[in-house]
VMD Tcl script that draws the C-alpha trace (Angstrom):
set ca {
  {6.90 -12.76 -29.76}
  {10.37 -13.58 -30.51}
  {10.69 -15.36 -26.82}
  {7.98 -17.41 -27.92}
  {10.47 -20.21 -29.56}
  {12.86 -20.22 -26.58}
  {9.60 -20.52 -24.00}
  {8.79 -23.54 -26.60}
  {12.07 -25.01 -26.30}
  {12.41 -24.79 -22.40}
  {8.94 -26.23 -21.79}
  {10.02 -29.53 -23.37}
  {13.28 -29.81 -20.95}
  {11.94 -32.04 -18.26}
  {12.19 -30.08 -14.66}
  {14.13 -32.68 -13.05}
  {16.68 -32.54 -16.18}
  {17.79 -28.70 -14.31}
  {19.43 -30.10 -11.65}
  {22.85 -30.70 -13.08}
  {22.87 -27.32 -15.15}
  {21.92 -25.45 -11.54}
  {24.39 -26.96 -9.72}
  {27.00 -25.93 -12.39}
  {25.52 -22.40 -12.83}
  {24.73 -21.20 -9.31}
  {25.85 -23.98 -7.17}
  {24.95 -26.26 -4.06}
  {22.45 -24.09 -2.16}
  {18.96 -22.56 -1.64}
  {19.73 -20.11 -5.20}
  {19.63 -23.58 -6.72}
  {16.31 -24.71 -5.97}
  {14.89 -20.76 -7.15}
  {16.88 -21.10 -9.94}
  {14.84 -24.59 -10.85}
  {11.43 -23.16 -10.28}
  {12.34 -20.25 -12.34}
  {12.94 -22.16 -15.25}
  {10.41 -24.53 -14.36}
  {7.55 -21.99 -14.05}
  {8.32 -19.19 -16.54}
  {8.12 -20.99 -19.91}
  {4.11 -22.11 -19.11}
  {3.45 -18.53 -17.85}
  {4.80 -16.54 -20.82}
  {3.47 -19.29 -23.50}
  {-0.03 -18.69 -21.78}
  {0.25 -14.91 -21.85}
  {1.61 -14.96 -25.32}
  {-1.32 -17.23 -26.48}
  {-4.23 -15.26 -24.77}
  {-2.69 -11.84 -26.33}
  {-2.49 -13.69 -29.51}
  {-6.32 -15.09 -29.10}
  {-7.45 -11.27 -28.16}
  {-10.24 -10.75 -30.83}
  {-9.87 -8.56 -33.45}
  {-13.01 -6.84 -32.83}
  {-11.31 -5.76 -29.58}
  {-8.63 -4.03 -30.76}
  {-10.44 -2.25 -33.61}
  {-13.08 -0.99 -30.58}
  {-10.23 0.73 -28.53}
  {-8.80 1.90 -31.78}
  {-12.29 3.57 -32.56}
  {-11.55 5.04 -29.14}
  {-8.65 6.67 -29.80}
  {-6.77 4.66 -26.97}
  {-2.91 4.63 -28.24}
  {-0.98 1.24 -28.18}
  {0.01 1.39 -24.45}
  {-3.41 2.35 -23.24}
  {-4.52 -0.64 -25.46}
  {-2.56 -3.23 -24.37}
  {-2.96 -2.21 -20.93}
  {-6.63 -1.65 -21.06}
  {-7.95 -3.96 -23.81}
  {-5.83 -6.86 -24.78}
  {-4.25 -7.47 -21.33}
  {-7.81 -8.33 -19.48}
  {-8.69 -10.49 -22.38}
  {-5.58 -12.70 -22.31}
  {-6.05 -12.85 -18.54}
  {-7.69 -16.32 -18.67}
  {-4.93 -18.01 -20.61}
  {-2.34 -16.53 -18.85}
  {-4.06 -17.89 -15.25}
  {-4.44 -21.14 -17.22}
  {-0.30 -20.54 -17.51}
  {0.08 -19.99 -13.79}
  {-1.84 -23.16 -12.84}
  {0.19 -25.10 -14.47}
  {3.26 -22.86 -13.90}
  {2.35 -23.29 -10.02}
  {2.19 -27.43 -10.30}
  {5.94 -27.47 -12.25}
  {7.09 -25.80 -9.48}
  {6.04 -27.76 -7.20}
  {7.17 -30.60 -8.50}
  {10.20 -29.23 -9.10}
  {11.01 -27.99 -5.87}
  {10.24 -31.63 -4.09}
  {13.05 -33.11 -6.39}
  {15.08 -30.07 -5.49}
  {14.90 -30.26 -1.86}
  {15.85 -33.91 -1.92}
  {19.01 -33.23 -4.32}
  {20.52 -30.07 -3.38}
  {18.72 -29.53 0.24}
  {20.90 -31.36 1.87}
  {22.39 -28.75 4.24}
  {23.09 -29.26 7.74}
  {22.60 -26.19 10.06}
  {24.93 -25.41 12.86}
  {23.52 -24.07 15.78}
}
mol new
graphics top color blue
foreach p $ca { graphics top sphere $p radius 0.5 }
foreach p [lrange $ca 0 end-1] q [lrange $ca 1 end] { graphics top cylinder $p $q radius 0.2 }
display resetview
């Protein structure tokens, strides 16, 4: 829960706003566009899987509890398959940043000639 904030923060930078950072962390090259669509795709991904393991009922936990599952079976077993549809809600849109992201990439920094 404590990346929640940062995961916040990042998903209001703009993709297309990356560019200049990349180039000045990694450079002119193909790391550049995977750096992008890393930061374009993991803040929508871990807010979804943080908000369907938040949204897990409470009725849920206290079942597996009943069952004497301990906290790793639990999460593993019970609140992981119920966050499942929020976190696929986070890859969907995690999977169209990226793509966006990489087109504007691919035009900026893919500019590489190859000699045969």
């Amino acid at each position: 829960m404590a990346l929640y904030p940062v995961a916040l923060m990042l998903q209001m930078v703009p993709g297309l706003a990356w560019i200049p950072v990349a180039i000045l962390i990694v450079g002119i090259g193909p790391e550049t566009s995977i750096f992008m669509i890393a930061l374009a795709t993991l803040p929508p991904v871990t807010i979804g899987l943080m908000e369907g393991i938040r949204g897990v009922p409470p009725d849920y936990i206290h079942v597996s509890r009943m069952c004497g599952d301990n906290a790793f079976r639990r999460f593993f077993m019970t609140q992981l398959p119920a966050a499942l549809p929020s976190f696929m809600t986070g890859m969907r849109l995690g999977l169209a940043n990226s793509w966006r992201v990489v087109v504007a990439a691919e035009m900026v920094v893919g500019t590489e000639v190859l000699v045969m």
